[in-house]
Structure formats: C-alpha cells, structure tokens
C-alpha positions as CSV (number, residue, x, y, z in Angstrom):
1,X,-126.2,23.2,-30.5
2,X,-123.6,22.0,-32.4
3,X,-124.3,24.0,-35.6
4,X,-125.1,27.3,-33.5
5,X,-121.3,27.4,-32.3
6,X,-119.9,26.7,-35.7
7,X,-122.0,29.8,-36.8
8,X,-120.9,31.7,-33.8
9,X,-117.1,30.9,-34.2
10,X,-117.2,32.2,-37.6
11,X,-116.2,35.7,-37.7
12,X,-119.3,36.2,-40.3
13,X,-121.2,34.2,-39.1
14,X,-124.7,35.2,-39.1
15,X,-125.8,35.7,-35.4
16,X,-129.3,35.6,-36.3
17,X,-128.9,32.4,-37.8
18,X,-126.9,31.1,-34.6
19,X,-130.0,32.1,-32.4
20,X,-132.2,30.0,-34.5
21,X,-129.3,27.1,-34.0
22,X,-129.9,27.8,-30.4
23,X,-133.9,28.2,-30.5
24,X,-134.1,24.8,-32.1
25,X,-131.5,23.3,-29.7
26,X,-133.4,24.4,-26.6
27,X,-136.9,23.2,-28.4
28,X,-135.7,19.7,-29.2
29,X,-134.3,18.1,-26.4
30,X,-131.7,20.7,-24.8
31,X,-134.5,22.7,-22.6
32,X,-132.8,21.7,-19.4
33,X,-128.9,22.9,-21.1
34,X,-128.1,25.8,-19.1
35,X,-125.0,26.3,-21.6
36,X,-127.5,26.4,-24.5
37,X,-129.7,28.8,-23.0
38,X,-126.3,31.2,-21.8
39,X,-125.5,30.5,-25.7
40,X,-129.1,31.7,-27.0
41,X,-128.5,34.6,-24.4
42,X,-125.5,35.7,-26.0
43,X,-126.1,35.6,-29.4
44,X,-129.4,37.6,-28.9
45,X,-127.4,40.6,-26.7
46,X,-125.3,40.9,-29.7
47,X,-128.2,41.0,-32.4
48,X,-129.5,43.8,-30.2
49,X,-132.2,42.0,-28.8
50,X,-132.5,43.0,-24.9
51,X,-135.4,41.3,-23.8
52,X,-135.0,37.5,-25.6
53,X,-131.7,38.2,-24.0
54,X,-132.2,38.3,-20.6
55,X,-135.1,35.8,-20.8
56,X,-132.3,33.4,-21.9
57,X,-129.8,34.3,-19.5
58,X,-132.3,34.0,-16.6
59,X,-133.0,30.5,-17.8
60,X,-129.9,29.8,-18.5
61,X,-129.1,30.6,-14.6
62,X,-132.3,28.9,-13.1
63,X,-131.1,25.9,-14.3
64,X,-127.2,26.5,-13.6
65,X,-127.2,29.3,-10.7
66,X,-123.6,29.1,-11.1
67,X,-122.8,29.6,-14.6
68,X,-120.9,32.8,-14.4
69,X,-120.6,33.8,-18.1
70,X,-124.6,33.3,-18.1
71,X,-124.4,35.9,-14.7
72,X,-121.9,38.7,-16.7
73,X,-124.1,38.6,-19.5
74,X,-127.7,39.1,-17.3
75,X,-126.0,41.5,-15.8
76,X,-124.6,42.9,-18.6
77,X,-128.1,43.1,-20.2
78,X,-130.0,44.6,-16.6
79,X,-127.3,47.5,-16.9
80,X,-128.5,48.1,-20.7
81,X,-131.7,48.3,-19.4
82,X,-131.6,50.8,-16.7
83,X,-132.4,47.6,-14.3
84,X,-129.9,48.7,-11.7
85,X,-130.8,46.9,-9.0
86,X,-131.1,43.3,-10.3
87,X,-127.5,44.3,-12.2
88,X,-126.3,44.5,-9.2
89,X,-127.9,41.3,-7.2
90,X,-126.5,39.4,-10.4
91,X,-123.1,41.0,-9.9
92,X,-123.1,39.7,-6.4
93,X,-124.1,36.5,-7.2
94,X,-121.3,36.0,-9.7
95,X,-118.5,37.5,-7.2
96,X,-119.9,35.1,-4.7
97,X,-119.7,32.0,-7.3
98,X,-116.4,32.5,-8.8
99,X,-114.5,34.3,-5.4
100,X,-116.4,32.8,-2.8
101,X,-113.7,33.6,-0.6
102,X,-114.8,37.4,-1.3
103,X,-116.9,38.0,2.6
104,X,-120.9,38.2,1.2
105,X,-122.3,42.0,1.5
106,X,-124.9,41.3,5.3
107,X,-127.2,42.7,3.9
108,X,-127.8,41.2,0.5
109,X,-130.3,38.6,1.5
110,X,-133.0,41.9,2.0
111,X,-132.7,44.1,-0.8
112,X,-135.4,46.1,1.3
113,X,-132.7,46.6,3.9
114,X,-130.7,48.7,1.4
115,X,-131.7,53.0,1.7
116,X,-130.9,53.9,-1.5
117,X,-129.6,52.6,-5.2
118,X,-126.5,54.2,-4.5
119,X,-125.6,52.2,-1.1
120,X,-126.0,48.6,-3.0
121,X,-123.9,50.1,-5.7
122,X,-121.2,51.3,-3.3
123,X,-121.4,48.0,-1.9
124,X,-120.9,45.6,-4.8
125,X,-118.5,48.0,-5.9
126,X,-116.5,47.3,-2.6
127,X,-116.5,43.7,-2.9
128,X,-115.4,43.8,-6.5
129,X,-111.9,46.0,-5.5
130,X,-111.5,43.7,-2.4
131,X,-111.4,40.6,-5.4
132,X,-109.0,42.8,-7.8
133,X,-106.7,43.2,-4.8
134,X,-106.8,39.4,-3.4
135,X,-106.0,38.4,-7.4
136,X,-102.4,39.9,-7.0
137,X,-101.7,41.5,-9.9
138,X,-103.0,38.9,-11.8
139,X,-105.5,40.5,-14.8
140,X,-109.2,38.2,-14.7
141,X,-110.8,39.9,-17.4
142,X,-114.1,39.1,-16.2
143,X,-113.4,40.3,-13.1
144,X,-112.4,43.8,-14.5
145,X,-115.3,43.7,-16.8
146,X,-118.0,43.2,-13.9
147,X,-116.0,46.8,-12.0
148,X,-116.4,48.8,-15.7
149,X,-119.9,47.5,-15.4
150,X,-120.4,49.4,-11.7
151,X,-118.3,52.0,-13.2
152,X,-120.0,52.6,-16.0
153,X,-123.8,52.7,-14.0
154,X,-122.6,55.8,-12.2
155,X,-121.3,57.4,-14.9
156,X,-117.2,57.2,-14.0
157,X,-116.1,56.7,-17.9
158,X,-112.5,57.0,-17.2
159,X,-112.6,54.2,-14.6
160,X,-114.2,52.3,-16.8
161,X,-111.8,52.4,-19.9
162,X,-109.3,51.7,-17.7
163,X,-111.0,48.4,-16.5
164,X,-112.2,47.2,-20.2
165,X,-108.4,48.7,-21.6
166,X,-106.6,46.3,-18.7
167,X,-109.1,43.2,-19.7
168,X,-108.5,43.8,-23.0
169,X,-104.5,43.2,-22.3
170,X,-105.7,39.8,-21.7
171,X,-107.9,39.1,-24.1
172,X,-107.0,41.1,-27.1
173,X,-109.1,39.2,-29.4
174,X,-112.7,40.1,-27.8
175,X,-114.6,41.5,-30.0
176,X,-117.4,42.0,-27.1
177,X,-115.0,44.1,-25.3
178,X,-114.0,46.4,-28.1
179,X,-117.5,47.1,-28.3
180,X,-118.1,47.6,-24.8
181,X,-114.9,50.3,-24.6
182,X,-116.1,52.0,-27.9
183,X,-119.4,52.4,-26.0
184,X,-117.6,54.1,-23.0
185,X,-115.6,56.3,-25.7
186,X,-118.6,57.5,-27.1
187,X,-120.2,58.1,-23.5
188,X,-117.2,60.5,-22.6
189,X,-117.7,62.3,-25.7
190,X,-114.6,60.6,-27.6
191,X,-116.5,59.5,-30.4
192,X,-113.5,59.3,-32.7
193,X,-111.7,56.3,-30.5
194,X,-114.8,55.0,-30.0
195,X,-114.7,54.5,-33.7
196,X,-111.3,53.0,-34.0
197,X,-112.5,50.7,-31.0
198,X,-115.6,49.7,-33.0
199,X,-113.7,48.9,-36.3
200,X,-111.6,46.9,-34.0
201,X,-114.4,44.7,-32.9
202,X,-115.8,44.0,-36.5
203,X,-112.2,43.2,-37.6
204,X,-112.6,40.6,-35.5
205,X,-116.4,39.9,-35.6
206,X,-118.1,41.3,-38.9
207,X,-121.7,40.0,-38.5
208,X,-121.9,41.7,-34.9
209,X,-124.9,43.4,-35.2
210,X,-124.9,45.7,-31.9
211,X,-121.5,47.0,-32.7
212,X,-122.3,48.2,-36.3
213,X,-125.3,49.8,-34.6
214,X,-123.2,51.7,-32.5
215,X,-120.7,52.7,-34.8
216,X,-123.3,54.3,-37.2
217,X,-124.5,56.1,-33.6
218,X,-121.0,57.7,-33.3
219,X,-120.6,58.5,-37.2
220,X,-123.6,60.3,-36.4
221,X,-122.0,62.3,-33.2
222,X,-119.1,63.7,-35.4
223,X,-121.5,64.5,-38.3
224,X,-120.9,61.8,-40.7
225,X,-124.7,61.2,-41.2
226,X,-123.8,59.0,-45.1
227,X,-121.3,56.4,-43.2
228,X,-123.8,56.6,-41.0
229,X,-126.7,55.6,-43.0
230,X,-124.8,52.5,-44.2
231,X,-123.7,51.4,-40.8
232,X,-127.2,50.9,-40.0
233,X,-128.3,49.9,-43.0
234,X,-125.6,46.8,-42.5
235,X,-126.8,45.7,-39.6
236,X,-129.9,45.8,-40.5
237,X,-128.9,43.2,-43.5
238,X,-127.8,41.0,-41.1
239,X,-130.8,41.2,-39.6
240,X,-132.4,39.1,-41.9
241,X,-133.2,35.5,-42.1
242,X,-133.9,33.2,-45.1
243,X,-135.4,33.8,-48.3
244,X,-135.9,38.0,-48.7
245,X,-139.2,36.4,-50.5
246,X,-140.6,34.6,-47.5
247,X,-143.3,35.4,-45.1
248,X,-141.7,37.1,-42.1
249,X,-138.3,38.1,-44.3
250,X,-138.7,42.2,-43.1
251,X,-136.8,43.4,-40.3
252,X,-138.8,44.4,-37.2
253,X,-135.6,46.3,-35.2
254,X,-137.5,49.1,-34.8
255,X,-134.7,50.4,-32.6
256,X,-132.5,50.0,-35.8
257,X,-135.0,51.8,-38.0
258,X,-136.2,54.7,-35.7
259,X,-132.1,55.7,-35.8
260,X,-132.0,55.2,-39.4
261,X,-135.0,57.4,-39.8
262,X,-133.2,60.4,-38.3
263,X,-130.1,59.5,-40.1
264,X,-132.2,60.2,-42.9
265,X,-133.7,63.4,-41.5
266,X,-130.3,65.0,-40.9
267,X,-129.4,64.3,-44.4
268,X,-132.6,66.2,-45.4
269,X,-133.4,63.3,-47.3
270,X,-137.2,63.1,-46.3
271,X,-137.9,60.4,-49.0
272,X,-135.9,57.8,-47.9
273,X,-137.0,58.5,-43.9
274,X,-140.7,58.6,-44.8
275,X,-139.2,55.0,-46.6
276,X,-138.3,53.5,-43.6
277,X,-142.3,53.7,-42.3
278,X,-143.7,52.4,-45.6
279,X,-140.7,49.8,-47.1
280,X,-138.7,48.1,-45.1
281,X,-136.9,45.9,-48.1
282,X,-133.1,47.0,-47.1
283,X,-132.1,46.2,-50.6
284,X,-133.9,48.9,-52.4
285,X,-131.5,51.3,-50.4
286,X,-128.4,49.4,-52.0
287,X,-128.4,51.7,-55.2
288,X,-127.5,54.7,-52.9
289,X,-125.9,53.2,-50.5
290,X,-122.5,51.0,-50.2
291,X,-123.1,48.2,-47.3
C-alpha cells in the first residue's frame, strides 16, 4: 500500500506499476481495505482499464458504502461505460453520504418505479442543484464534478465545462480534471482547447495513460495523424511492466492498438498498421517515431 502511493504521487510514476502496488496490497492482508481497493480503482481508470476499475470501486464500496471518492470514481467509470442507470444510483448514494441533509429522491428505493432513463436523470440532477445552492457560494469540487457528470450523460457540453472550469478554480492542480474538461472540449467539437487542457494534465501527471490516449484522439480530429501516432504510441510504453524480455511483457490494450491501427491507416502507412496485428514490441516503432 505504502509503495503504490509513493508511485502514484510521483508525477511519473508508472501507474501500472502502482496497480500492481495495489494488487499485491489487496492479496496480502489488505482484502478488507476499502481505501486500497478505491486506490486499485483509481489507478486502473487512469491506465484505461474500465472493467478492473469498476470491479475495484464496487469493492472498494461493499466494504466502505460511504467512501465517497470510491462512489465519484464508480460513477465516473458507469458513465464511461454507457451504464447510465447505475451512474446515476451511485450519484445518489454519494449526495446522500456527503449532503445527507439533501431530501432522498421517493422514489429511489424502486428503480422499477422510474418511466424512463431520462426521469432518474432529471431527478439526480435536481438534488445535485438543490446541494450547489445550500453550499452558498462555496466551490466543492466534487460536488461540481458529480453535475458535469449528469451534464455530460445528456449531452449539455457547455454546462459541463462550466462545472469542471469552476472545480478546477479550486483545485487547479488535478490532473484528473484537466482530462475530464479536455474530454468535454473535444465532445463540443473544440479539439484545439481540448489539447491545451490535455497538455495541462500531463504537465502535471506525465505517466497518465488515459489522457495521452485522448490527446492522440484529438491530434487525430484536427488532422495531425504523426503527433498522433506518438501519443499513442506513449501510452502504450507506459503500458508496460517489467523486463520487455519476460513472459507477458506485450501490451494487450487492444483499445490502444485498434486507434493506433487507423492512425496508421490515415497516414497510408499500411506497413506499420498491418504491424500492429503481427508485433506488438512498441520499441521497434521508436526509429520513426519520437515518444
């Protein structure tokens, strides 16, 4: 446990090397550590790994229902997934543990009471403004990041930046939200501030694998297929674990490859994407490519 945060506070830290930290911490004597799960959680959302994700998370939260930053990042995760629905039960149940003062939706108890997607949503959504307004001007940047969330599910970009640009007032030095307003950038079709916003975040977090994905994504919106080639090929580097001549050293992001192979395509360099099929070594693409 103790090793995994040292790797995580590092700003190049390798984040797959802080999962295996956490891995190992949860294996040998920390299975019941809710904060070690919400750790293992984390560091796997931002090695763009979804599904070890939220199987960390929910642990993380069976065992402590009311750790909140293990609730943001499951719902977090759900909303990456298209899993409206239990983003927004998650939502609720972090409102309700941090502003239990906030009145609980009547309904929430029967999800099979709701008629549609869009009445839970309106809903949570609700609760969340009643919270913003009973703060008092007072900026909790969890709080806004939770209504960009419900923003951003119903496709209201411009709500959304302006709940991530207020949090980030408060917490200028999170790198998690820099990539979570790029992302809304690019969404609106402002790829070139998502850009700056994405730089921002690996100013402050090199090794942050999801962000470097999505920064080669918009390089490849505004045409810029080469940067974007190296983008991907970076993350993929940090990717890897241990020696590059061990068992298991190759990279299995297929995510990560499938985009790289159509970076390749654009660039009408069929070579190099029929490479990312057959040789999956990301070294032999260092003599073309600066990453």
């Amino acid at each position: 446990m103790e090793q995994g945060l040292k790797i995580l506070e590092s700003p190049g830290g390798s984040l797959s090397q802080a999962a295996l930290a956490f891995e190992a911490a949860v294996q040998m004597g920390q299975i019941d550590n809710s904060e070690a799960w919400m750790y293992l959680g984390k560091v796997q959302a931002e090695n763009e790994k979804e599904e070890a994700a939220i199987s960390a998370f929910q642990r993380s939260v069976q065992l402590n229902p009311g750790n909140l930053d293990a609730l943001m990042g499951l719902s977090v995760c759900y909303t990456n997934e298209n899993q409206e629905l239990q983003a927004y039960a998650t939502l609720n149940r972090w409102l309700t543990t941090k502003y239990p003062a906030i009145p609980e939706n009547i309904q929430k108890s029967d999800p099979n009471s709701y008629t549609s997607t869009y009445e839970v949503h309106e809903s949570t959504t609700s609760r969340f403004i009643q919270a913003v307004q009973s703060s008092k001007g007072v900026i909790d940047p969890d709080l806004q990041l939770g209504l960009g969330v419900l923003f951003y599910n119903r496709n209201e970009y411009d709500k959304v930046i302006d709940c991530f640009s207020s949090a980030l007032r408060v917490r200028s030095g999170d790198y998690l939200l820099w990539n979570r307003l790029g992302a809304t950038l690019a969404n609106s079709g402002r790829s070139e501030e998502a850009i700056e916003a994405y730089r921002k975040a690996l100013e402050l977090k090199p090794s942050f694998v999801r962000c470097r994905y999505n920064l080669g994504v918009s390089c490849i919106n505004i045409g810029c297929y080469r940067e974007a080639a190296e983008h991907l090929l970076g993350a993929l580097s940090l990717h890897v674990v241990g020696d590059q001549k061990a068992l298991g050293y190759v990279n299995v992001s297929e995510n990560l490859w499938d985009t790289l192979r159509r970076t390749f395509i654009q660039m009408s360099r069929m070579d190099l994407a029929e490479m990312t099929q057959t040789d999956r070594d990301v070294n032999k693409y260092r003599k073309e490519f600066d990453f």
